[in-house]
Each structure stands twice: as C-alpha cells, then as structure tokens.
Steps between C-alpha positions, in 0.01 A plus 500: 500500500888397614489348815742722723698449841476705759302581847130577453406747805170351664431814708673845551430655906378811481648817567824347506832542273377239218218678466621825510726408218262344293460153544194338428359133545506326190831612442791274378825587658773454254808636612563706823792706560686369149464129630263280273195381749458156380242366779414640843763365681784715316227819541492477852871455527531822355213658665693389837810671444366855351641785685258712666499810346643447217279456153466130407445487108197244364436408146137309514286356252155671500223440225812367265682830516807525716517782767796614703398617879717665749417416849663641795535236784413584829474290832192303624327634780529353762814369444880626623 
C-alpha cells in the first residue's frame, strides 16, 4: 500500500461532535476544512480555529477508502 500523510486519530470521546459526525479511531485525517493535514501539528491548528457551530468538513482515510465527515464543532465542557 502507498504510504500516506496525514493525522491518524488514536481515540474519538464519546458522545461528543467527532463522534457524532463519524469519526472513528483508526482513521487517517487527510484534509480538514479544504487544507491538506500533513501531520498532527497542522490538524490541530485547524481543529483550534473551527467555529463553533459551524460544520467543519473531514476527508479521512478508513480501510483504504476515503470518506468525507461533517462535524459540527461545539465547545468543551467545562470550558468558557
């Protein structure tokens, strides 16, 4: 197999909006929001400034197939 770049998700909380939108562990984040994810550095960058509320677009790599998610961001308990 093609070795690929990207940000491999090593665990998903539950009941929260990664989840909800369909991310898995395992998966290989790709490109997030039209920005190629080359490590997870430039993922979390990204990640960081979503805007809550409004859909944050995902293409992942899941059992060599690429997916696109939609995941809503919403803010962390907890935190205001």
């Amino acid at each position: 197999l093609p070795e690929r770049t990207g940000a491999l998700v090593q665990s998903v909380i539950p009941q929260r909006p990664a989840e909800i939108g369909g991310l898995r562990r395992g998966d290989l984040v790709i490109n997030a929001d039209g920005y190629e994810i080359r490590d997870p550095k430039s993922l979390l960058m990204k990640v960081e400034n979503a805007q809550i509320g409004k859909p944050f677009e995902l293409e992942v790599l899941r059992n060599n197939k690429e997916i696109n998610l939609s995941i809503k961001p919403a803010a962390f308990p907890g935190i205001g």
